[in-house]
DSSP file (Angstrom, degrees, kcal/mol; ACC not computed):
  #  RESIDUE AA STRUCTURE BP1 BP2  ACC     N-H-->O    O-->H-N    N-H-->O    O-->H-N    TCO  KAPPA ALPHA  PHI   PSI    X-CA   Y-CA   Z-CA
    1    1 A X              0   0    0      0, 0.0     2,-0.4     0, 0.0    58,-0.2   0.000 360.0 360.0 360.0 145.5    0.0    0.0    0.0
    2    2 A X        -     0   0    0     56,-0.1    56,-0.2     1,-0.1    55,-0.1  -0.807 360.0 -93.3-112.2 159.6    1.5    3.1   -0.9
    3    3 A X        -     0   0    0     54,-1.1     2,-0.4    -2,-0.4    -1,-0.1   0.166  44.4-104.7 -59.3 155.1    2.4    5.6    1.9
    4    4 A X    >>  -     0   0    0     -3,-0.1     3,-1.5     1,-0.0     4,-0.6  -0.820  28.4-114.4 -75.1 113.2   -0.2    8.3    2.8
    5    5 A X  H 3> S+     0   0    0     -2,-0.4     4,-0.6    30,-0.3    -2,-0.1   0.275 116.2  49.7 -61.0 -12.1    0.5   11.7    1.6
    6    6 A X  H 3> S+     0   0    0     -2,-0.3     4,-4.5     2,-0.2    -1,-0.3   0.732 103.6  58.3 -95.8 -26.9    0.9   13.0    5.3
    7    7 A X  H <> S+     0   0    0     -3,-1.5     4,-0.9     1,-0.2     5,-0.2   0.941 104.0  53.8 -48.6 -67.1    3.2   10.2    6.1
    8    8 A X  H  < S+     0   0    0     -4,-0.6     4,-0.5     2,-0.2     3,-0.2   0.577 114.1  42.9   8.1 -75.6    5.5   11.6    3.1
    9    9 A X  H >X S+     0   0    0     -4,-0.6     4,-1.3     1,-0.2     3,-0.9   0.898 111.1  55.9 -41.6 -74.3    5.5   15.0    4.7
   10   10 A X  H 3X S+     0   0    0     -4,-4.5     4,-1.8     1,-0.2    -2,-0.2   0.708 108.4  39.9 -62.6 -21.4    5.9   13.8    7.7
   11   11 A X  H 3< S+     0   0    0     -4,-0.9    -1,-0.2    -3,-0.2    -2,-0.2   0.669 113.6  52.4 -79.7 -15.0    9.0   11.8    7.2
   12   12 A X  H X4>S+     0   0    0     -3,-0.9     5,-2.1    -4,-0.5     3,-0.6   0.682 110.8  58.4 -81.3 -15.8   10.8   14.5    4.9
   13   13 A X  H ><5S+     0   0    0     -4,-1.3     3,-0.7     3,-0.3    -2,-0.2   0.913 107.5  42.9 -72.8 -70.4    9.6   16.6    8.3
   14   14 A X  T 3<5S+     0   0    0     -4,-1.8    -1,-0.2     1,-0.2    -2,-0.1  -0.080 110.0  60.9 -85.6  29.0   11.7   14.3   10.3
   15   15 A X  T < 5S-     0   0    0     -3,-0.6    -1,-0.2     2,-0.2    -2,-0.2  -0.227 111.1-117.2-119.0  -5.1   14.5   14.5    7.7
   16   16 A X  T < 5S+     0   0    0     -3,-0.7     2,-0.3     1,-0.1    -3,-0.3   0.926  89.7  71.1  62.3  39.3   14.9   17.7    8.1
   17   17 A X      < -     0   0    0     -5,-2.1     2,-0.3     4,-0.0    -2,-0.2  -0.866  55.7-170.8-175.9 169.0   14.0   18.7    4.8
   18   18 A X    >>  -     0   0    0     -2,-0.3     4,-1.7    -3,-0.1     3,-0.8  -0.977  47.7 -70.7-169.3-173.0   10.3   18.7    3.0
   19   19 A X  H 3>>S+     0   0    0     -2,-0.3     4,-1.8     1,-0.2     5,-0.7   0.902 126.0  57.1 -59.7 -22.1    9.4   19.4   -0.7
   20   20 A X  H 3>5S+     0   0    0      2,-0.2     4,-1.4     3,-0.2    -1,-0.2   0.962 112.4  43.0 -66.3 -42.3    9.9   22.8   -1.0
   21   21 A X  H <45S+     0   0    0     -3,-0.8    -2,-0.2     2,-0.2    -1,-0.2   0.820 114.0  52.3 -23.4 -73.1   13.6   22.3    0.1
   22   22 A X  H >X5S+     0   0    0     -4,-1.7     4,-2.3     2,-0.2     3,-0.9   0.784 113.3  44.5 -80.1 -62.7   13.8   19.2   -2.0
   23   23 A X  H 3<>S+     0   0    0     -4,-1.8     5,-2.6    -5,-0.3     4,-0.5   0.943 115.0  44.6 -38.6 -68.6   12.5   21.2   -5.2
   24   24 A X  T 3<<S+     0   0    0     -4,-1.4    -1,-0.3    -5,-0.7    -2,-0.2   0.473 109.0  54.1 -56.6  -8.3   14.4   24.1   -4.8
   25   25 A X  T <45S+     0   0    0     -3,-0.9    -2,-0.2     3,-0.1    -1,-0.2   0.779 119.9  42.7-115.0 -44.4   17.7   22.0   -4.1
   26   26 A X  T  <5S-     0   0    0     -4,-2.3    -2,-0.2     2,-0.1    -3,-0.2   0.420 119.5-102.2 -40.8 -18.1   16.5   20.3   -7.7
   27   27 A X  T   5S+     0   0    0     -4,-0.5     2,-0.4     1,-0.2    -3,-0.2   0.627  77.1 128.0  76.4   8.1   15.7   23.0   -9.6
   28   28 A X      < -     0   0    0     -5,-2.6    -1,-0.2    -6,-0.2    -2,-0.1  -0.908  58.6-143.2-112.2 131.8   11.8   22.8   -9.5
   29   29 A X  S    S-     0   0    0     -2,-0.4     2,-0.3     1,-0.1    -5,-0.2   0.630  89.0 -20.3 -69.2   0.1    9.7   25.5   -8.6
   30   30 A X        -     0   0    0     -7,-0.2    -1,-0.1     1,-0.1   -10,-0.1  -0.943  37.5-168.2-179.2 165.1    7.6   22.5   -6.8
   31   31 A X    >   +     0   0    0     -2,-0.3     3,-2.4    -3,-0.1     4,-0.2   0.283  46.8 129.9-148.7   9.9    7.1   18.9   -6.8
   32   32 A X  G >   +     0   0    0      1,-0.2     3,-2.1     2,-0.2     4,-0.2   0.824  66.9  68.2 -16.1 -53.3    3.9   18.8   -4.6
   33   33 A X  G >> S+     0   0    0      1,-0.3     4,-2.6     2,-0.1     3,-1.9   0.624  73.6  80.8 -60.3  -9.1    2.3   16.7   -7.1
   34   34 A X  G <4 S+     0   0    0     -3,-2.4    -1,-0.3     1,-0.3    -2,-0.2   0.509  92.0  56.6 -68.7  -0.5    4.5   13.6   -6.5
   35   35 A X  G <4 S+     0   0    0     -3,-2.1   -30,-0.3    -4,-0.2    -1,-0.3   0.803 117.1  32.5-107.9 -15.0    2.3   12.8   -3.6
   36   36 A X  T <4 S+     0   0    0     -3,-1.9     2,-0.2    -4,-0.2    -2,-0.2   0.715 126.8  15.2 -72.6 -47.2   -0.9   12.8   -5.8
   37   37 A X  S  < S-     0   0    0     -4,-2.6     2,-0.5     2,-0.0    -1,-0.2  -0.928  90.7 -78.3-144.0 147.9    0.2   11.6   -9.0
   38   38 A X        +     0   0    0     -2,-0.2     2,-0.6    -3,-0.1    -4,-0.1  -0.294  43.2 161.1 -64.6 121.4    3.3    9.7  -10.8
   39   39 A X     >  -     0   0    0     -2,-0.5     4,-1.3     1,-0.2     5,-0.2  -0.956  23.0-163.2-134.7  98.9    6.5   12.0  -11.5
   40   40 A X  H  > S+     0   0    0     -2,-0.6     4,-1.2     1,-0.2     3,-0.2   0.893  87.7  51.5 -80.4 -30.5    9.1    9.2  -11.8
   41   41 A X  H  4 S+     0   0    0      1,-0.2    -1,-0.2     2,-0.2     4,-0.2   0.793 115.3  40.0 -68.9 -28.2   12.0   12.0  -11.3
   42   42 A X  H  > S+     0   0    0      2,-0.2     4,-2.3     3,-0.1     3,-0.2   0.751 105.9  59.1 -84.5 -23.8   10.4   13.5   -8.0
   43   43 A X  H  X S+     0   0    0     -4,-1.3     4,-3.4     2,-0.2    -2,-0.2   0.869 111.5  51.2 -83.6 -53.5    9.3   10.2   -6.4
   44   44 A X  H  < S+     0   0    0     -4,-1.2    -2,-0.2     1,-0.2    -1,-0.2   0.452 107.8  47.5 -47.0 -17.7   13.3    9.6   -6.7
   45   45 A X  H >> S+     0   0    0     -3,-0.2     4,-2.2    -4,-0.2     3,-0.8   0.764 111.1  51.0-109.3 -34.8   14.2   12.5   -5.3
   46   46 A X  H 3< S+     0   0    0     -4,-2.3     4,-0.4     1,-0.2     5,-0.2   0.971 112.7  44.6 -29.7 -66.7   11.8   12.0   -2.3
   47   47 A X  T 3<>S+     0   0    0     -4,-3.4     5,-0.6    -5,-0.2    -1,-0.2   0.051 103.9  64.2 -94.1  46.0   12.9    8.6   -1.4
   48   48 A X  T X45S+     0   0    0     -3,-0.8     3,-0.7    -2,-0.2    -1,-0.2   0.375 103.5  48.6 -66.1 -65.2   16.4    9.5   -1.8
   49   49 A X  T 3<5S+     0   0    0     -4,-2.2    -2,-0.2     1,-0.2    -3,-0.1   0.537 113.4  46.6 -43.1 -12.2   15.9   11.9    1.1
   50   50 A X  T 3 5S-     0   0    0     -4,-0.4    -1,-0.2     2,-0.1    -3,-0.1   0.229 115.6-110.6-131.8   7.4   14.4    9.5    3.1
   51   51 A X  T < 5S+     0   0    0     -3,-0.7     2,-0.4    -5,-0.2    -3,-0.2   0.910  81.3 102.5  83.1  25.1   16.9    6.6    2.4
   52   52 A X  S   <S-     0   0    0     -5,-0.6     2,-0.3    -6,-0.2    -1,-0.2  -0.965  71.3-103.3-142.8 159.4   14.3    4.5    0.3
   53   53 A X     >  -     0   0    0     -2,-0.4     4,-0.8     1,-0.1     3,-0.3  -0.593  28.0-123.6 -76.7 145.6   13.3    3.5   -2.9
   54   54 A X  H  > S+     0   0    0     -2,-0.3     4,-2.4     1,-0.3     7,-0.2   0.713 109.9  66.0 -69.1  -6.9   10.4    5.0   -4.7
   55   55 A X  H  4 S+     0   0    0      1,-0.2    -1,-0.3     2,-0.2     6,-0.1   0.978 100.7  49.6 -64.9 -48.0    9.0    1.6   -5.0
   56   56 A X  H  4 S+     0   0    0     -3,-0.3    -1,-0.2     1,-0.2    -2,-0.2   0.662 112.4  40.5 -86.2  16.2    8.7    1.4   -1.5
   57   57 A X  H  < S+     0   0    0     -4,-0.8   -54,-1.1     1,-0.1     2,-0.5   0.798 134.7  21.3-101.2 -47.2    6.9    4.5   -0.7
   58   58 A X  S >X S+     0   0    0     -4,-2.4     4,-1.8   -56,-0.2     3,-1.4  -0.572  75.1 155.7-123.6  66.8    4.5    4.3   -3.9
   59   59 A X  T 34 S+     0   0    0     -2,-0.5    -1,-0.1     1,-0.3    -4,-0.1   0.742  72.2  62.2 -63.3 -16.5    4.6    0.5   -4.8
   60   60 A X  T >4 S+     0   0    0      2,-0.2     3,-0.7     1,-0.1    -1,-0.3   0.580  95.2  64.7-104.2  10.3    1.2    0.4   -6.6
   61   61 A X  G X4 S+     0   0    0     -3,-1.4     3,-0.7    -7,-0.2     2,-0.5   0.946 118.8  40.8 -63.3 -64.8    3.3    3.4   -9.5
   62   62 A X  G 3< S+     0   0    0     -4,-1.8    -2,-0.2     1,-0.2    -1,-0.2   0.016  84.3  79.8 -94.3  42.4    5.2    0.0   -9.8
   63   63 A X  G <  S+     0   0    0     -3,-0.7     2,-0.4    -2,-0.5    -1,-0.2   0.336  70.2 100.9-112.5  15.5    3.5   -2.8   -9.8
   64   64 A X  S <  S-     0   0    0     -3,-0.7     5,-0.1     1,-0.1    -3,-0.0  -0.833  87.3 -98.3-102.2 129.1    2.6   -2.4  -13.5
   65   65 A X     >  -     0   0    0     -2,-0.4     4,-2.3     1,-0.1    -1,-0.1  -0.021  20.9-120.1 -59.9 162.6    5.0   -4.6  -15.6
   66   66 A X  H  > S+     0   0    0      2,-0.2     4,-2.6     3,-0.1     5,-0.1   0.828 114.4  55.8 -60.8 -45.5    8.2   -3.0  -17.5
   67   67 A X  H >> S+     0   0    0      1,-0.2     3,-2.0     2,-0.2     4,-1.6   0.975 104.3  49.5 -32.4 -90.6    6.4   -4.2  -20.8
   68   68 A X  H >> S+     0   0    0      1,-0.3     4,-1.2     2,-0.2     3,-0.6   0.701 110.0  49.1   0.4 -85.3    3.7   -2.6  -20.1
   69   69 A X  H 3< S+     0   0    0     -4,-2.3     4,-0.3     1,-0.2    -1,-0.3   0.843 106.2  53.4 -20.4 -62.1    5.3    0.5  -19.5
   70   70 A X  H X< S+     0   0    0     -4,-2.6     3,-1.2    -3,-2.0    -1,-0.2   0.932 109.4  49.3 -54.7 -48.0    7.2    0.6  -22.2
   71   71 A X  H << S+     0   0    0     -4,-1.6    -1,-0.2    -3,-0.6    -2,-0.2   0.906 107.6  52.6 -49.3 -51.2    4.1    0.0  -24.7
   72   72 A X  T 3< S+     0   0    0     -4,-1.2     2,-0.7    -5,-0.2    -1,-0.2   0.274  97.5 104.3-101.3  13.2    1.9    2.8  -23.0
   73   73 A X    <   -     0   0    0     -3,-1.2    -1,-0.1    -4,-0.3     5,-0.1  -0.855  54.3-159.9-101.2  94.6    5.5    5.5  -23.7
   74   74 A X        +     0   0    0     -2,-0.7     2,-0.7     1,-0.1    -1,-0.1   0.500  68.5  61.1  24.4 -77.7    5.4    7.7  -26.2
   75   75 A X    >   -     0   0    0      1,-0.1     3,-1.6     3,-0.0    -1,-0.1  -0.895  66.2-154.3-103.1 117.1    8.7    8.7  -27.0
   76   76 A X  T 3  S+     0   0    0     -2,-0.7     3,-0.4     1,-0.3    -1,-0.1   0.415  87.7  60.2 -82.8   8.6   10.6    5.8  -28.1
   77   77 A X  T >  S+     0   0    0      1,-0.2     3,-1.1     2,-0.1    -1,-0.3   0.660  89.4  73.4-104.9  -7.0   14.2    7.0  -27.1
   78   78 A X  T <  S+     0   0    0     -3,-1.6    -1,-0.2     1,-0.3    -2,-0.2   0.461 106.8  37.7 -56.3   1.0   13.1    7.2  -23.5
   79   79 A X  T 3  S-     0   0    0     -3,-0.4     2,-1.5    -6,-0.1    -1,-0.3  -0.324 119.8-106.7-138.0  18.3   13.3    3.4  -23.8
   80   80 A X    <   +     0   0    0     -3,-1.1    -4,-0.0     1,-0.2    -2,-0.0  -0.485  69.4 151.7  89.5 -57.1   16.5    3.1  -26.1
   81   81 A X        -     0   0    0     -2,-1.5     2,-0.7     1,-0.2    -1,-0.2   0.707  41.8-140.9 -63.5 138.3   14.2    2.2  -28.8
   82   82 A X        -     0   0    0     -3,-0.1     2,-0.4     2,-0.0    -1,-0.2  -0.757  24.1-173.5 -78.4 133.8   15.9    3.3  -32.3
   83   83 A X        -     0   0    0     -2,-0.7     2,-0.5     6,-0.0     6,-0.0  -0.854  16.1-136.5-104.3 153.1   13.1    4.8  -34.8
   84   84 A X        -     0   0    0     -2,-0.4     2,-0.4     2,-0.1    -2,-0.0  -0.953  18.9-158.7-125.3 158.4   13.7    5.7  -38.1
   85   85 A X        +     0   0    0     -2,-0.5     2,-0.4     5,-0.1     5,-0.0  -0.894  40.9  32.8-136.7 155.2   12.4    8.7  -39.6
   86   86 A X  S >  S-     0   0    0     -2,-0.4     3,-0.8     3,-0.0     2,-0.1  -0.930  94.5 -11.8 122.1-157.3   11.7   10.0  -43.0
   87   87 A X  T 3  S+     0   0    0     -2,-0.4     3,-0.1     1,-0.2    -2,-0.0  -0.626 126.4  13.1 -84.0 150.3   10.5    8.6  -46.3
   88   88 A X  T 3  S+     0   0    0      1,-0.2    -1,-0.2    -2,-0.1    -3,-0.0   0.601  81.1 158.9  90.8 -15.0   10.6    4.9  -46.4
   89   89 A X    <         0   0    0     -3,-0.8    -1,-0.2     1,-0.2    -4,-0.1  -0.529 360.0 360.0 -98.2 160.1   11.1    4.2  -43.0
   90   90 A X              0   0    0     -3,-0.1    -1,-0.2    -5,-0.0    -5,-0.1   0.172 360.0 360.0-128.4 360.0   10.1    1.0  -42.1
């Protein structure tokens, strides 16, 4: 089950640190949303402060296979994939 959004808070809290910190120390004017919604670079920078992996703080963002994933991505060099483009391309 993945952690509660106060829990979050509260452990970056007790870390000494919380998102605002964490953003600004990144280079994002915020990252509030990681606690709502999936942000695979902010969920990494959370549970990096807190000494964990982002699996285990939001486990059900990964419990959807790598396939999967890969299928439902958009841009195929975010996955290595080569494309080729132009006329012809196969």
């Amino acid at each position: 089950m993945d952690w509660h959004p106060a829990q979050v808070k509260a452990a970056l809290e007790m870390a000494d640190t919380n998102l605002s910190r964490l953003a600004k120390k990144h280079g994002y004017a915020h990252i509030n949303e990681v606690l709502h919604r999936p942000w695979l670079a902010a969920e990494k920078i959370v549970a990096g402060a807190l000494g964990k992996k982002a699996e285990e703080i939001w486990p059900s963002r990964y419990s959807r296979s790598r396939d999967r994933a890969e299928k439902l991505t958009r841009n195929p060099k975010a996955i290595g994939k080569r494309t080729r483009v132009g006329r012809g391309a196969k």
